[in-house]
Each structure stands twice: as C-alpha cells, then as structure tokens.
TORKEDO-336236 format. One record per residue: x, y, z of N, C-alpha, C, CB in turn; residue number from 1. Coordinates in nm, 3 decimals. Glycine has a CB too. Layout:
PT,n_xx,n_yy,n_zz,ca_xx,ca_yy,ca_zz,c_xx,c_yy,c_zz,cb_xx,cb_yy,cb_zz,seq
PT,X,Y,Z,X,Y,Z,X,Y,Z,X,Y,Z,NUM $
...
% end
This chain:
PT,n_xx,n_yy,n_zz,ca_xx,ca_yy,ca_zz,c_xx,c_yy,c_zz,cb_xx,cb_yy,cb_zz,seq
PT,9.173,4.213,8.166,9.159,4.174,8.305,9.297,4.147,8.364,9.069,4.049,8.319,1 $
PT,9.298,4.210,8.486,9.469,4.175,8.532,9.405,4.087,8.698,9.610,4.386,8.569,2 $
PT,9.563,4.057,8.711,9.524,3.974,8.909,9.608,4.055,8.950,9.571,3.778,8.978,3 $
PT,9.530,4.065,9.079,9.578,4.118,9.212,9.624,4.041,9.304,9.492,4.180,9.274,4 $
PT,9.725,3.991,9.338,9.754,3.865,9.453,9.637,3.752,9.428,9.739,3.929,9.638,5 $
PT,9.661,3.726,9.300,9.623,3.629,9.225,9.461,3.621,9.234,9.698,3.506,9.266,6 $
PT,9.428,3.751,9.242,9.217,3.785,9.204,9.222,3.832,9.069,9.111,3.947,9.316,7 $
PT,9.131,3.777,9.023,9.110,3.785,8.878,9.045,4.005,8.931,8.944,3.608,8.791,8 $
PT,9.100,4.075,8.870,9.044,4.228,8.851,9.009,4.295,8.727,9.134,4.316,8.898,9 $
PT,8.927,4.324,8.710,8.879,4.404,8.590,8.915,4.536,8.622,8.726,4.395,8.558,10 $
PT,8.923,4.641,8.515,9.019,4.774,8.508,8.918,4.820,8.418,9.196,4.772,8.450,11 $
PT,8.867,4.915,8.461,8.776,5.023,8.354,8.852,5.078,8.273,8.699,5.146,8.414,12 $
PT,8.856,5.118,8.131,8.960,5.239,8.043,8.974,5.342,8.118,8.907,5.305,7.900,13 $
PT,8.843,5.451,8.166,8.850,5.503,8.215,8.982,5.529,8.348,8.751,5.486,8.209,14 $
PT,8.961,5.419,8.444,9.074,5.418,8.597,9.167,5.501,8.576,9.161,5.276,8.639,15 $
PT,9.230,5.580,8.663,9.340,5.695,8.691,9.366,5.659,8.836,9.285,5.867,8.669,16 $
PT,9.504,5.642,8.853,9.498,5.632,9.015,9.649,5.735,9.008,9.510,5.429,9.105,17 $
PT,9.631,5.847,9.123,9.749,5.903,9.101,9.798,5.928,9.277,9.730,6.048,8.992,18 $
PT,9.974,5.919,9.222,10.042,5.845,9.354,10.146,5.983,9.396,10.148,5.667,9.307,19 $
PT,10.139,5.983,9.520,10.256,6.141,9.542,10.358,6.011,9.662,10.139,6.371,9.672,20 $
PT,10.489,6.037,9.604,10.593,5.969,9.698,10.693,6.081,9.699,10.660,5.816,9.641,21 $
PT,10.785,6.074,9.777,10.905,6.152,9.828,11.015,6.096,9.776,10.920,6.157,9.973,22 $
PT,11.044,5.999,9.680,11.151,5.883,9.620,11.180,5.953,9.538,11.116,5.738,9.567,23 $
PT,11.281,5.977,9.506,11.317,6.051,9.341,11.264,5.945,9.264,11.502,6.082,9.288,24 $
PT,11.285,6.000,9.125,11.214,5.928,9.018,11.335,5.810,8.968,11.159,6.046,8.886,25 $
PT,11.396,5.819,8.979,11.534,5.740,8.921,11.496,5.629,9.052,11.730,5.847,8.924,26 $
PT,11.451,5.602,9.183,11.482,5.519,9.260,11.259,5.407,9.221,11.551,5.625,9.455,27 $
PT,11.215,5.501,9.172,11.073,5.467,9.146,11.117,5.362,8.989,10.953,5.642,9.120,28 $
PT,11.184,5.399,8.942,11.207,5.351,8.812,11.272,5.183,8.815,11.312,5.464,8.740,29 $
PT,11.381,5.211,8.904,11.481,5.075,8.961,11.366,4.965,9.021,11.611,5.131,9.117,30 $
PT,11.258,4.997,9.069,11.179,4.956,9.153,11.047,4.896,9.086,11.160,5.060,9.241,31 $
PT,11.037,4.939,8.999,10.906,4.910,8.896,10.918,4.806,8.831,10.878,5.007,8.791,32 $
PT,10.842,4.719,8.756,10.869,4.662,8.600,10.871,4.741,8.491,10.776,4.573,8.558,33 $
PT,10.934,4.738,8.360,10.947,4.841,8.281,10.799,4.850,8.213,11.071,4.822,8.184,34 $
PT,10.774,4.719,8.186,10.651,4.681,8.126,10.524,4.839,8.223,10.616,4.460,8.182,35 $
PT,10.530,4.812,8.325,10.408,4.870,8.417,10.471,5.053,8.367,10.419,4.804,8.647,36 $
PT,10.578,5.062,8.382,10.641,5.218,8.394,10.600,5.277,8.211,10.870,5.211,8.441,37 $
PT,10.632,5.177,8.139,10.541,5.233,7.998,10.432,5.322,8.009,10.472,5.122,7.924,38 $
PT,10.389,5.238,8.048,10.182,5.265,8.047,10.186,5.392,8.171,10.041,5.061,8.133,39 $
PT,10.227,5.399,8.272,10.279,5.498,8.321,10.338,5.628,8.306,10.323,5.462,8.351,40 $
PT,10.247,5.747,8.358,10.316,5.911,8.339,10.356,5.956,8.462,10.211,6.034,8.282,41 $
PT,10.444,5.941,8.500,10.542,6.005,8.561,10.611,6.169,8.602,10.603,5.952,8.506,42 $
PT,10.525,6.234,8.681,10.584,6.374,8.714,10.681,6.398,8.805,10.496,6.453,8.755,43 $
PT,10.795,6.451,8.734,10.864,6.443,8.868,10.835,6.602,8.901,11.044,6.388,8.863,44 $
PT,10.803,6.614,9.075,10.779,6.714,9.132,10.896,6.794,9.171,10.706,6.684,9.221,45 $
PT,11.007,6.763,9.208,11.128,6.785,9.304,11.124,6.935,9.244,11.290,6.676,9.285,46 $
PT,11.170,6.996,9.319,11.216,7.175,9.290,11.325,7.202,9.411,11.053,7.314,9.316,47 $
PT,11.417,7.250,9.279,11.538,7.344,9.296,11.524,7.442,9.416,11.557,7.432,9.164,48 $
PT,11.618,7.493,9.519,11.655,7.609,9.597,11.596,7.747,9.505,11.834,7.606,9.622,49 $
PT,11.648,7.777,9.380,11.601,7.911,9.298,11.446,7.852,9.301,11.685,7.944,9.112,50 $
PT,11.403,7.731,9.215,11.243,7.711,9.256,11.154,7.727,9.348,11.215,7.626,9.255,51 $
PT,11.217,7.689,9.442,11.133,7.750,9.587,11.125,7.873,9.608,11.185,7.714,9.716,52 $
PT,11.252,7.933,9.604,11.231,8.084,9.609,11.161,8.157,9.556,11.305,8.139,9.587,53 $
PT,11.129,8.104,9.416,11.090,8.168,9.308,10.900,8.145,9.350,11.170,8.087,9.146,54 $
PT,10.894,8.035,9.434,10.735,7.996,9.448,10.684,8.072,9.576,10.707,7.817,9.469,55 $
PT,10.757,8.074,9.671,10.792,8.182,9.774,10.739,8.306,9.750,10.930,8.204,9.786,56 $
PT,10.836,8.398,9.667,10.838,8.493,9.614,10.689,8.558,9.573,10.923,8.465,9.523,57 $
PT,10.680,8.453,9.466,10.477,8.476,9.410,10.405,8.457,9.515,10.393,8.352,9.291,58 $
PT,10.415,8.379,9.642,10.284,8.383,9.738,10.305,8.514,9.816,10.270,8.245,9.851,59 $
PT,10.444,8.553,9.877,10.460,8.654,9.894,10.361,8.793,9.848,10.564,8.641,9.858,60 $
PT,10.380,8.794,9.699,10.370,8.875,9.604,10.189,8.876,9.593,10.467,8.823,9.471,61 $
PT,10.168,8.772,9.648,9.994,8.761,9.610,9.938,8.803,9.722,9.923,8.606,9.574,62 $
PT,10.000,8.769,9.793,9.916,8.800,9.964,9.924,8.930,10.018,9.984,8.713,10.096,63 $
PT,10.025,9.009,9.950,10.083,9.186,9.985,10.059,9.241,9.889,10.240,9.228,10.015,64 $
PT,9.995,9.204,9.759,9.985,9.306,9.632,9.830,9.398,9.728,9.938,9.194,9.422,65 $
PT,9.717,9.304,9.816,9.618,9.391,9.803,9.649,9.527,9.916,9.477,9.303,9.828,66 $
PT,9.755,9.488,9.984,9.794,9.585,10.099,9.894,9.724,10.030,9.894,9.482,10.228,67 $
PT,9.956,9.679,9.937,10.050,9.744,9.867,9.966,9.863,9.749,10.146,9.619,9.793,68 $
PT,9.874,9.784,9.692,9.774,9.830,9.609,9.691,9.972,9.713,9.666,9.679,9.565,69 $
PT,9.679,9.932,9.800,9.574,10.003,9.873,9.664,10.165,9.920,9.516,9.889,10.024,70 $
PT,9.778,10.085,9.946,9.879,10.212,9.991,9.920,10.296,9.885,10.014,10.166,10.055,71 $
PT,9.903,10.252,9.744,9.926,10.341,9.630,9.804,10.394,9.580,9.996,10.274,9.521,72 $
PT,9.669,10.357,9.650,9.594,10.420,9.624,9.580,10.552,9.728,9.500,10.337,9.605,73 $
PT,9.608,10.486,9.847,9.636,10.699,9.933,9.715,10.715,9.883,9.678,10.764,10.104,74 $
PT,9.848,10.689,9.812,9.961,10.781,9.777,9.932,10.873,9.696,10.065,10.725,9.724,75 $
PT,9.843,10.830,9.607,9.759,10.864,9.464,9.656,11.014,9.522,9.632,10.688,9.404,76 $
PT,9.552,10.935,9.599,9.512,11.052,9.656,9.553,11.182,9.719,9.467,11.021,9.711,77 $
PT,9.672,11.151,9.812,9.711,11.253,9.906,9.793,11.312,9.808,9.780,11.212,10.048,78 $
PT,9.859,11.285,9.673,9.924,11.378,9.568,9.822,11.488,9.496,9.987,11.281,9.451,79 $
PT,9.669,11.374,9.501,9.617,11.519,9.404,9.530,11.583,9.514,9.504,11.483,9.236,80 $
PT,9.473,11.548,9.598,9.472,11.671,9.723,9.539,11.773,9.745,9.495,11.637,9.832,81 $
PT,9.702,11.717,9.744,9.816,11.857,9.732,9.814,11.921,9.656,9.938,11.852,9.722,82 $
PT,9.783,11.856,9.567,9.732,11.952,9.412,9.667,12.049,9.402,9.656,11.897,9.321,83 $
PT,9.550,12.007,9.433,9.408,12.091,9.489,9.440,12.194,9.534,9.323,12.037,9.597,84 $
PT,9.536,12.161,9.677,9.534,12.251,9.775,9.641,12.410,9.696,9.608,12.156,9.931,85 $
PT,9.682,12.306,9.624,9.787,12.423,9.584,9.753,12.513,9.445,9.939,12.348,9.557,86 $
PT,9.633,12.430,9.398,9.596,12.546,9.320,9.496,12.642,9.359,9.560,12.506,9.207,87 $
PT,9.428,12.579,9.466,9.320,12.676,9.542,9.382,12.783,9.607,9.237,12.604,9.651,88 $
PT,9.563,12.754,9.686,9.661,12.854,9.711,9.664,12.944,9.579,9.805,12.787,9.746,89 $
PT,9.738,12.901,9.498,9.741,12.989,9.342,9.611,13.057,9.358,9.741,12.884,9.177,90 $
PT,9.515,13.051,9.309,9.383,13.115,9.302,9.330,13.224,9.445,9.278,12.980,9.286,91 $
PT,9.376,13.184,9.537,9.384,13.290,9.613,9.482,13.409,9.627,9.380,13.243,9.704,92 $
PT,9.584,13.338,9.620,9.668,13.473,9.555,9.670,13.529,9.504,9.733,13.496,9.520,93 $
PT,9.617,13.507,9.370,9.622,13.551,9.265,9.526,13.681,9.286,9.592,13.447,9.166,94 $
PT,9.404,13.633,9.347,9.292,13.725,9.359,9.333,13.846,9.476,9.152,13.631,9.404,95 $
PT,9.409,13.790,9.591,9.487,13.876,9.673,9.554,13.996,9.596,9.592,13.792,9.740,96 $
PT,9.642,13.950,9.514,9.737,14.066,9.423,9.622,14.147,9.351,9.859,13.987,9.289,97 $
PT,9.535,14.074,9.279,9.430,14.191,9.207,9.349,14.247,9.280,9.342,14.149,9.106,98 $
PT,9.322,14.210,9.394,9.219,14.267,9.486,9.279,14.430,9.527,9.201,14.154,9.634,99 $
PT,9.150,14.553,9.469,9.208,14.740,9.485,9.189,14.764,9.597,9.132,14.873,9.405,100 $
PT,9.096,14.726,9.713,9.067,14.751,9.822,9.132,14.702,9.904,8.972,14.736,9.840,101 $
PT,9.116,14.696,10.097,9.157,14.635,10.163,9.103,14.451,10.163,9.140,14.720,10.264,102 $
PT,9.180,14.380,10.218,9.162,14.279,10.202,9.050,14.250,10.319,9.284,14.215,10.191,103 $
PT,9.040,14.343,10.408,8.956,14.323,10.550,8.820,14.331,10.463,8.979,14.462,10.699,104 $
PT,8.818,14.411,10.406,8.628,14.494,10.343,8.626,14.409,10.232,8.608,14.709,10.271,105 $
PT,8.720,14.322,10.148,8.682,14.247,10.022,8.596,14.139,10.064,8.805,14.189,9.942,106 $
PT,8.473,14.131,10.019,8.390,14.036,10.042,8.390,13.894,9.979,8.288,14.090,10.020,107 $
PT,8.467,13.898,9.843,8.531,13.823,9.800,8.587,13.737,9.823,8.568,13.848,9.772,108 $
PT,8.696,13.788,9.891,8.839,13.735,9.897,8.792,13.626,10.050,8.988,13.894,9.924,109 $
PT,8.723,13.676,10.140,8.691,13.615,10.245,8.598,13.479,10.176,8.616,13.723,10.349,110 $
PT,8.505,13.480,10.124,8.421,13.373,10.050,8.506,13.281,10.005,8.339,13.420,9.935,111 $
PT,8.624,13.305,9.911,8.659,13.239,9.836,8.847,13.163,9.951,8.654,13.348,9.673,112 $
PT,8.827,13.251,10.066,8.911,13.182,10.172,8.821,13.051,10.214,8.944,13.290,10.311,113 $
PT,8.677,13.085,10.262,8.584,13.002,10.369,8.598,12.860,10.242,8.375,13.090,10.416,114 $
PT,8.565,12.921,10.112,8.555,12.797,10.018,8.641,12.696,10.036,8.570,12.826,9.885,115 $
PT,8.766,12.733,10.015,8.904,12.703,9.987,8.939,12.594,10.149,9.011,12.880,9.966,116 $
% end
C-alpha cells in the first residue's frame, strides 16, 4: 500500500501507467527519486536527423509501393503485348515469303492478317 498526498492507496500487481514527455531522459532522471526510477522502464524515444529520415523514407515507401507496383504491372504488360505483336509480325511474314501466288487471291494470308 503506498499514499498519495498522504491517502492511504492500494496498487494492483497488475497497474501499468505509461507516460510520453518531451524532457530528455537525463532531465526525467535528475527529477525523480532513484528509489521510484528502479522499479521504473524507461524508453527513451528521441530520434536522430538520419532517424527521421530513415522513418520518412519507409512511409514514403509504403504509401507509393501500391502506385509504383501497379505501373510495373503495365510496364510488364505493354512488353509482352510487343511481344505478341511482333511475333504475329514474324508469322506473317514469314507466310508472306512462302506464299506462290499473289498475295491479293491468298485466302490465307488475308485470314491470318484479320486474326493478327
């Protein structure tokens, strides 16, 4: 049992009370009893210029991966489309050069244009 401005208080094991200040930790320390700062865990939060950047950086990185992602997925596409297109070119040519007749009367060659 501890006092509070001299009230008798009971403290569950359980209790957690957690505190966010702007004080560096060295000025929290001067300020405490040592006794209380024992029993006490202490995070210091403060972050570095490279830290920020570096935290920056990842939200950056999280919020533009799905826009970035999306744009390498048309990049992806419009490469094997060209692909396509260029082997369906190949394949018409090809049939162009073997084709014995005129290309006007090949019934073929027109089908496999309309396909293409």
């Amino acid at each position: 049992e501890r006092t509070f401005e001299a009230l008798p208080v009971t403290i569950k094991p359980g209790f957690r009370v957690y505190l966010s200040t702007s004080l560096p930790l060295s000025k929290i320390e001067s300020e405490l009893e040592p006794a209380l700062l024992k029993r006490m865990r202490c995070v210091d939060l403060t972050i570095s210029e490279s830290g920020l950047q570096e935290l920056i950086l990842k939200e950056v990185l999280y919020f533009e991966r799905e826009r970035v992602d999306g744009q390498l997925a048309r990049q992806v596409d419009i490469m094997y489309l060209q692909h396509q297109l260029h082997v369906a070119q190949e394949e018409l040519m090809d049939k162009v050069v073997q084709t014995a007749t005129s290309l006007l009367h090949d019934r073929t060659i027109r089908e496999d244009a309309q396909e293409s």
